[in-house]
C-alpha positions as CSV (number, residue, x, y, z in Angstrom):
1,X,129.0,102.1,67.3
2,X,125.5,100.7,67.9
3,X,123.6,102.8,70.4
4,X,122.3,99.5,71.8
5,X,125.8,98.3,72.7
6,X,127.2,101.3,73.8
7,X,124.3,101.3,77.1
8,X,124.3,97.8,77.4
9,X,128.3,97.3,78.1
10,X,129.0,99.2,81.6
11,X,125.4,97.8,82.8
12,X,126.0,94.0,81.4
13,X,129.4,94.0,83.1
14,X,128.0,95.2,86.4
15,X,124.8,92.8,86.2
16,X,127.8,90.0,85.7
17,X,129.9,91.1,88.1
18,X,126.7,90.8,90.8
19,X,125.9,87.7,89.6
20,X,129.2,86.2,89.7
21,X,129.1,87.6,93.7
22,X,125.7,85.7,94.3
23,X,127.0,82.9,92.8
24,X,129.9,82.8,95.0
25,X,128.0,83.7,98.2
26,X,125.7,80.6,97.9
27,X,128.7,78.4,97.6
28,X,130.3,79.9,100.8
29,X,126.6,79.1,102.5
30,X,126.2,75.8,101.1
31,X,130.3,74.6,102.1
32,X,129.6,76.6,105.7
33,X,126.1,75.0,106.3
34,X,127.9,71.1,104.9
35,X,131.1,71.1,106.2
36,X,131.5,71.0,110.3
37,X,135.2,72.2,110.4
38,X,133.6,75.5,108.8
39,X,130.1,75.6,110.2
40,X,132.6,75.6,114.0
41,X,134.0,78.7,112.3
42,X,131.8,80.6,110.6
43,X,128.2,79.8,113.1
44,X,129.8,82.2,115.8
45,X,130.3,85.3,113.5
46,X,126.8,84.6,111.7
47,X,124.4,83.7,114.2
48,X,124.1,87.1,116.3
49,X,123.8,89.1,112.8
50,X,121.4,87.0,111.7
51,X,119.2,87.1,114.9
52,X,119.9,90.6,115.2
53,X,118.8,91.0,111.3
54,X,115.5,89.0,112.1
55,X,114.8,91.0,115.5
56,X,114.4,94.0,113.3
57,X,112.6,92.5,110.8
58,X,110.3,90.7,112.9
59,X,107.5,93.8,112.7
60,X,107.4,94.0,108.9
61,X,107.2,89.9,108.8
62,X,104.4,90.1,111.7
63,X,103.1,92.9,109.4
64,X,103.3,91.1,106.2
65,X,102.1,88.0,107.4
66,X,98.4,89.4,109.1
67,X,96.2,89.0,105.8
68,X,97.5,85.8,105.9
69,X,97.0,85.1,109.6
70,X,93.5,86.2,108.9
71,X,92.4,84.4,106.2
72,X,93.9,81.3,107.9
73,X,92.0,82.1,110.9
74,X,88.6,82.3,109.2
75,X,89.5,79.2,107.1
76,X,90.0,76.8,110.1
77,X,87.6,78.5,112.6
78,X,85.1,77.7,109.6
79,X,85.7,73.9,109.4
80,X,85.4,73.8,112.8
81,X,82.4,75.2,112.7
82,X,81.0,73.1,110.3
83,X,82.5,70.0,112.0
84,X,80.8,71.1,115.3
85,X,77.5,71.4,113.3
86,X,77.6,68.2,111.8
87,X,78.0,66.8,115.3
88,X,75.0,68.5,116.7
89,X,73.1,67.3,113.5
90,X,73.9,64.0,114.1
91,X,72.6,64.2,117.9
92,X,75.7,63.8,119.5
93,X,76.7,66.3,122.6
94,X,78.8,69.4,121.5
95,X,81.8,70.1,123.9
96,X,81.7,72.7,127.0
97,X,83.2,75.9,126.4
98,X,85.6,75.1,129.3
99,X,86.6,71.9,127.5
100,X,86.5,72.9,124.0
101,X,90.7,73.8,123.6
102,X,91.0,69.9,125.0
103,X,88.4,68.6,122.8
104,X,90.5,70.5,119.4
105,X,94.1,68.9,120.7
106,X,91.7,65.5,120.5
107,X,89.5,65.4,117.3
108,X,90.3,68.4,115.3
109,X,93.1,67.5,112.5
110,X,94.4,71.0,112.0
111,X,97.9,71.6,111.9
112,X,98.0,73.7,115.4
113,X,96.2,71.5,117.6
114,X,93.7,73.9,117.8
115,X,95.3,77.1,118.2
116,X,95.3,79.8,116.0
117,X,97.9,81.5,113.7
118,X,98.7,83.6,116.6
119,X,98.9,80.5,118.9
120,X,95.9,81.2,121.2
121,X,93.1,78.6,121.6
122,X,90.2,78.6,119.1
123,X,87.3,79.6,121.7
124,X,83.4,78.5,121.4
125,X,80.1,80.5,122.1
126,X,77.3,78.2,121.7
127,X,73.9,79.9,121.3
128,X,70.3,78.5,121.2
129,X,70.5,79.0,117.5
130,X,74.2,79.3,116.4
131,X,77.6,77.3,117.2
132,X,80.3,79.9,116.7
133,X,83.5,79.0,117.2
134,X,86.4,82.3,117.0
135,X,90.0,83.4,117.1
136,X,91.0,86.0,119.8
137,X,93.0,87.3,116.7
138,X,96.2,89.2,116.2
139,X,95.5,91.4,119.9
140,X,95.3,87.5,121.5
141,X,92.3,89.1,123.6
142,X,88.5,87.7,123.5
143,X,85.7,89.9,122.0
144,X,87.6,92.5,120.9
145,X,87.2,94.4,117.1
146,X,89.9,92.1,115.6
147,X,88.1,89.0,116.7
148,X,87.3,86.5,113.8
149,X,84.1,84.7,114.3
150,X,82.5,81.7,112.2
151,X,78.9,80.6,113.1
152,X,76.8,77.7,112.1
153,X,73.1,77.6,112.4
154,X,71.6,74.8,115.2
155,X,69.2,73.1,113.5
């Protein structure tokens, strides 16, 4: 007997027998998430498990996801930046602090209407020499350690 079969028969039945489960659990989804007489049946037993499942996964996901948040944060606060820059450059007024989460919903084409991964407003500090515009970040509190700035120049 080949030593190569003789490992690979138990493990090779077990991988199939696993696959063959998979196989038949995404059917059971796909016919309970398609067919209403079974969705009726099978939403009540699934719903609280999976909320409960997500409730306890929420930290690690919120965890997970912060690089992310981050780097999304200093992408956008960035382009807004610059956006705010050009319209100084081009002599036209820059917005009010008080105004500024208004004037995001209005011109800025982000995907958030000017919030930020964490869903509070972009804020603006404008300077004699900068435009910064920053993210109250993952604690949702302004000037904190965790906020993320981006600052043009005022030319």
């Amino acid at each position: 007997m080949d030593r190569g079969d003789a490992a690979a028969g138990p493990v090779h039945e077990g991988w199939t027998i696993v696959k063959k489960l998979i196989i038949l659990l995404l059917i059971f989804a796909a016919a309970s998430a398609t067919v209403p007489e079974l969705r009726q049946r099978v939403e009540p037993r699934v719903v609280p498990v999976w909320d409960s499942a997500l409730r306890r996964l929420e930290p690690v996901l919120l965890w997970a996801l912060a690089p992310v948040h981050r780097w999304a944060a200093r992408n956008e606060a960035q382009s807004i930046a610059r956006m705010l820059g050009s319209r100084y450059a081009a002599s036209r007024r820059l917005p009010q602090a008080n105004e500024f989460a208004a004037y995001l919903k209005r011109e800025w084409r982000g995907g958030r209407n000017g919030l930020d991964p964490w869903g509070t407003p972009y804020y603006l500090v404008v300077t004699v020499d900068s435009i910064t515009v920053a993210s109250a970040g993952r604690d949702m509190e302004r000037g904190t350690d965790d906020d993320i700035r981006a600052s043009v120049e005022r030319r």
